[in-house]
C-alpha positions as CSV (number, residue, x, y, z in Angstrom):
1,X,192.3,77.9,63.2
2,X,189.8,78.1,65.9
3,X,190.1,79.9,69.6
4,X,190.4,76.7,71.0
5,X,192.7,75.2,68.8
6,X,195.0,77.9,69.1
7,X,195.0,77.7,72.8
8,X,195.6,73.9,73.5
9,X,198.7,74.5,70.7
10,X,199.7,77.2,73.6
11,X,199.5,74.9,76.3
12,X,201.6,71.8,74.2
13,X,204.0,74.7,73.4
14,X,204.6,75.5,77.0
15,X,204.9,71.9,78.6
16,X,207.2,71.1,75.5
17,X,210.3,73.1,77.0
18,X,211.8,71.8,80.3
19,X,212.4,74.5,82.0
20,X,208.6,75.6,81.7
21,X,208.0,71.7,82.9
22,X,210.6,72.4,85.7
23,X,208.9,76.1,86.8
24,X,205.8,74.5,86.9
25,X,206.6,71.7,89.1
26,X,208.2,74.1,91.6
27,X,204.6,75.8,91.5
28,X,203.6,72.2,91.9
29,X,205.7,72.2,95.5
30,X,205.2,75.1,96.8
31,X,202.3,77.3,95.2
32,X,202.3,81.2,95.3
33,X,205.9,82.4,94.8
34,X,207.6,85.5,93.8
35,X,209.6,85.7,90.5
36,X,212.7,85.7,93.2
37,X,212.0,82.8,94.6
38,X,211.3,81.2,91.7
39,X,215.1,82.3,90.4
40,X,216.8,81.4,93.7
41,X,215.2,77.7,93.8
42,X,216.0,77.2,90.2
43,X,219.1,79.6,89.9
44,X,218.3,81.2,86.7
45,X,218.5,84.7,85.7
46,X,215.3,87.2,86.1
47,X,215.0,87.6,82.6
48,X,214.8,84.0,81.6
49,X,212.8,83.1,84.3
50,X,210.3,86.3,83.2
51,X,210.6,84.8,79.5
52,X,209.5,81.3,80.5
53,X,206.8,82.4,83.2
54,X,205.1,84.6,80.2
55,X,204.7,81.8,78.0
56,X,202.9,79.8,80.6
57,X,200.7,82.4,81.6
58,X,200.0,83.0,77.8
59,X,198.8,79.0,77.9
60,X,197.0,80.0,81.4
61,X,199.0,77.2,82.6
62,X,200.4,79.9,85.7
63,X,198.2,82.6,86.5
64,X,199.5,85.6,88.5
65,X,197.8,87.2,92.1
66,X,198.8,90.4,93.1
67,X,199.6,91.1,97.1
68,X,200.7,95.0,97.4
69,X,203.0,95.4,95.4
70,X,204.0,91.6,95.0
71,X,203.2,89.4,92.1
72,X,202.4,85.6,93.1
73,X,202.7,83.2,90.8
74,X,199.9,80.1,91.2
75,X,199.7,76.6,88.7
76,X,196.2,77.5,87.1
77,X,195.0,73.2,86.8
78,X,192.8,74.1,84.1
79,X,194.8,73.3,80.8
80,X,195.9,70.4,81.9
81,X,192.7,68.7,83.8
82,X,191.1,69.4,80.3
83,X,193.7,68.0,78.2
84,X,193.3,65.0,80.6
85,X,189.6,65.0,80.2
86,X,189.9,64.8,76.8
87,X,192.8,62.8,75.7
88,X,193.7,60.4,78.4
89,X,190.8,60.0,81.0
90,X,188.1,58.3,78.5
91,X,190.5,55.5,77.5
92,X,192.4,53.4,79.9
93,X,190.9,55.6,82.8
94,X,190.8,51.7,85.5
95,X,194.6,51.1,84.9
96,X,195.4,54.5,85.0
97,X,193.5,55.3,88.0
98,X,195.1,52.1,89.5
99,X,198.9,53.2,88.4
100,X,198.1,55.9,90.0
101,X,196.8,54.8,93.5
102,X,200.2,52.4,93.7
103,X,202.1,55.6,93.3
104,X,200.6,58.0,95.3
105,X,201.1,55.1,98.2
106,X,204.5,54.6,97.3
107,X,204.9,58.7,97.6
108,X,202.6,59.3,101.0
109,X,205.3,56.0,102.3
110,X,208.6,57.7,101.4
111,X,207.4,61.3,102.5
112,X,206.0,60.0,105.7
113,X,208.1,61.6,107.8
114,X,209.0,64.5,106.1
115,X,206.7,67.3,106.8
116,X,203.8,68.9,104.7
117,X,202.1,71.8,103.7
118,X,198.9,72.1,101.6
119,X,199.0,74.6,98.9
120,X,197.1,77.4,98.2
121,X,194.2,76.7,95.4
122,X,193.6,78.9,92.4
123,X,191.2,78.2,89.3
124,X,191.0,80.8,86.3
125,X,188.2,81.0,84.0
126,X,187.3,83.1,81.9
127,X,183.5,84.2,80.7
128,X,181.4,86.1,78.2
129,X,180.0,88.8,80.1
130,X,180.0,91.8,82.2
131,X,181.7,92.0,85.4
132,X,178.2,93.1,87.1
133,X,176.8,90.0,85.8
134,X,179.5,87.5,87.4
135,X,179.6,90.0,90.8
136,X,175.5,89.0,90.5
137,X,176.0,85.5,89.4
138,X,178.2,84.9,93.1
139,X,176.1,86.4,95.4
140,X,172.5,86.4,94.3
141,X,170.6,83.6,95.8
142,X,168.7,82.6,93.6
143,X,171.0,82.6,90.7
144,X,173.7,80.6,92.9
145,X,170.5,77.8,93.9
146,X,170.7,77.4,89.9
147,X,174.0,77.1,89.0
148,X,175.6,75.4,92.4
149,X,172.9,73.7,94.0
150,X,172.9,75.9,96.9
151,X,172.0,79.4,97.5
152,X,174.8,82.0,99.2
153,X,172.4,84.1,101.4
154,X,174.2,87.1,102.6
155,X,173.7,91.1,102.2
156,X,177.5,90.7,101.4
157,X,179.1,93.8,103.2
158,X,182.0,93.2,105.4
159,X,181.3,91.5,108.7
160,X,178.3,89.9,107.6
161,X,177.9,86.4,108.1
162,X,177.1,84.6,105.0
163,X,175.7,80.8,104.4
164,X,175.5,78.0,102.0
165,X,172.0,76.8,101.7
166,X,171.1,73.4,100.2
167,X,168.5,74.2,97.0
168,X,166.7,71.3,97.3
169,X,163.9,72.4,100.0
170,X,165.7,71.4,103.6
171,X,167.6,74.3,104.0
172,X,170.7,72.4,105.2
173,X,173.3,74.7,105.6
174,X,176.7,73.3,104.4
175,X,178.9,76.0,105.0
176,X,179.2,79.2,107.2
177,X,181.3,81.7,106.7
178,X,182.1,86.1,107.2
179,X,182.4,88.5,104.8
180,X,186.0,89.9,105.2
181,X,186.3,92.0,101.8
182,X,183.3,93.0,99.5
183,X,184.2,95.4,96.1
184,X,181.0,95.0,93.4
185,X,181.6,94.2,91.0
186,X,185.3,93.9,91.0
187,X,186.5,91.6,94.6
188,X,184.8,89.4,97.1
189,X,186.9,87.9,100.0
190,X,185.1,85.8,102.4
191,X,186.0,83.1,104.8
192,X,184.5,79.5,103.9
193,X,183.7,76.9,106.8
194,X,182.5,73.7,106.1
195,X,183.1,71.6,109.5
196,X,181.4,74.4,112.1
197,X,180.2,72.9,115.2
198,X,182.7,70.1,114.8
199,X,185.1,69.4,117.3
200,X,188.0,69.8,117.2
201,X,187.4,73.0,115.8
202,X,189.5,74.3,113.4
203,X,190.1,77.6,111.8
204,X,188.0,78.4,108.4
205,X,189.5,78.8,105.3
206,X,189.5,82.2,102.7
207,X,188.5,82.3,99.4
208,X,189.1,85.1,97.0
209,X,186.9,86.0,94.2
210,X,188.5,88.4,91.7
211,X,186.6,89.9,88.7
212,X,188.9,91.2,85.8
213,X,186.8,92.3,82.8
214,X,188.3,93.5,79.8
215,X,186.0,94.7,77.1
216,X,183.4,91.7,76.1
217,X,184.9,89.3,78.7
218,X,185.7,88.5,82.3
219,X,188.6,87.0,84.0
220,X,187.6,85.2,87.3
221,X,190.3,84.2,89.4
222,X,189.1,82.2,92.4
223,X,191.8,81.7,95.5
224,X,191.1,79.0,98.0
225,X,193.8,79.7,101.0
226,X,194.2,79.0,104.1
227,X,192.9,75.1,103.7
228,X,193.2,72.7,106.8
229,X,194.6,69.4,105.3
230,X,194.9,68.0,101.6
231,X,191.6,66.0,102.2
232,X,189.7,69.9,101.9
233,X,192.1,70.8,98.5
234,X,191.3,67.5,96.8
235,X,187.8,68.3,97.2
236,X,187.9,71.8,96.0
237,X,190.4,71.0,93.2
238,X,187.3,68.8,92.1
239,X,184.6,70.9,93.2
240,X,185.8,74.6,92.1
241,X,186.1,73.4,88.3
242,X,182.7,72.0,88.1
243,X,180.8,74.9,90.1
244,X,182.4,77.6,87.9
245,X,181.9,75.4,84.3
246,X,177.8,75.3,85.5
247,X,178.3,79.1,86.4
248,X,180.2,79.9,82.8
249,X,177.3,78.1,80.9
250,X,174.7,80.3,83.0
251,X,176.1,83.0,82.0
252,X,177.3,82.5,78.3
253,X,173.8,80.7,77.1
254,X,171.2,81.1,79.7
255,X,171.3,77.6,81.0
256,X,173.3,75.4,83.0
257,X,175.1,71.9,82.0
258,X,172.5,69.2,81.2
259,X,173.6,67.3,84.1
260,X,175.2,69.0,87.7
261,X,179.2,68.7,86.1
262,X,180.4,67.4,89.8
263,X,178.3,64.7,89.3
264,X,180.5,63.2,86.4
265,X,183.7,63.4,89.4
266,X,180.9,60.9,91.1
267,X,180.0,58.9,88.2
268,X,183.7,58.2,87.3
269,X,185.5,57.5,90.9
């Protein structure tokens, strides 16, 4: 059986049990929560909960963040936008997408007055190589015009500004940010702006880049916090996915996709 066999039969395994379904919806709600809060909103014991919560991290279906000496759990999309990708989106994609408009209506109409938070955003991927060469891959110019179709133009060390050129010879710059955290090859924290100069102002958002390697491969974990309406995380839930696949490919074979991935979100909407 191959690698990728093996883990979509994790991922059918883990949504196949309730409870797992039941966790991850809570995730859904409210993303980022402690294995406490996780037992106290669904009153089960510690030990079952731990049970259930390693299966879906073994299906990368929850992927965990460490804050001192807390462990936050986040719904990694991954799996499952692939599994939709491949099984569901190519078929009856106008009636589903129309199904699906009536009921997010019907929802944003019965929630109206209830309030809202947007989540946190976290994407995992994981990619053949070292962890210098991902560290390089983010903040290398060059490499980042190739991959994202802007370059990140920084010297990267804490407190420097940093900016998010358009590659395709105007220079545009699309968003601003500071770096707050840098630790080559291993963590990158920066803040991520892409409304400056707009009034009303608002405050920037954080993303998180964390580089995990263990022997031949990495695990990136990137965290978008901090987000200032569910407009910004719809467009990152899109965006995130297709940046790091083109990034993966770089890295892995040398080249990017044959065509720029968030073009097919485009091509499809």
């Amino acid at each position: 059986m191959s690698p990728e066999a093996t883990a979509v039969d994790l991922v059918f395994k883990a949504l196949a049990d309730p409870t797992r379904r039941l966790l991850l919806d809570r995730l859904r709600e409210h993303n980022g929560q402690t294995l406490r809060e996780l037992c106290e909103r669904l009153d089960m014991a510690r030990q079952s909960a731990t049970q259930h919560l390693n299966a879906l991290e073994q299906a990368a279906l929850v992927t965990v963040v460490r804050r001192g000496r807390e462990r936050l759990h986040y719904l990694n999309p991954a799996p499952i936008h692939e599994i939709q990708e491949r099984w569901i989106s190519e078929f009856d994609r106008p009636r589903l997408r129309a199904i699906n408009a009536v009921k997010n209506q019907a929802e944003e109409y019965a929630m109206s007055d209830a309030p809202t938070s947007v989540p946190t955003y976290v994407y995992v991927t994981y990619i053949r190589a070292s962890a210098e060469q991902v560290w390089r891959a983010l903040t290398d110019a060059d490499l980042t015009a190739r991959y994202w179709g802007h370059a990140n133009v920084s010297d990267w060390r804490p407190g420097s500004p940093w900016e998010h050129r358009r590659a395709d010879g105007s220079d545009v710059v699309d968003v601003v940010g500071e770096v707050i955290e840098a630790e080559p090859p291993a963590r990158l924290v920066v803040t991520f702006d892409d409304a400056a100069g707009t009034e009303p102002a608002r405050k920037a958002s954080v993303v998180t880049f964390l580089i995990e390697p263990h022997q031949d491969i990495v695990r990136l974990t990137v965290t978008h916090e901090d987000l200032p309406n569910q407009a910004m995380h719809d467009g990152i839930a899109q965006g995130w996915p297709a940046v790091l696949a083109n990034l993966k490919s770089l890295l892995e074979t040398g080249e990017v996709l044959p065509q720029a991935p968030w073009e097919m979100h485009r091509a499809h909407a």
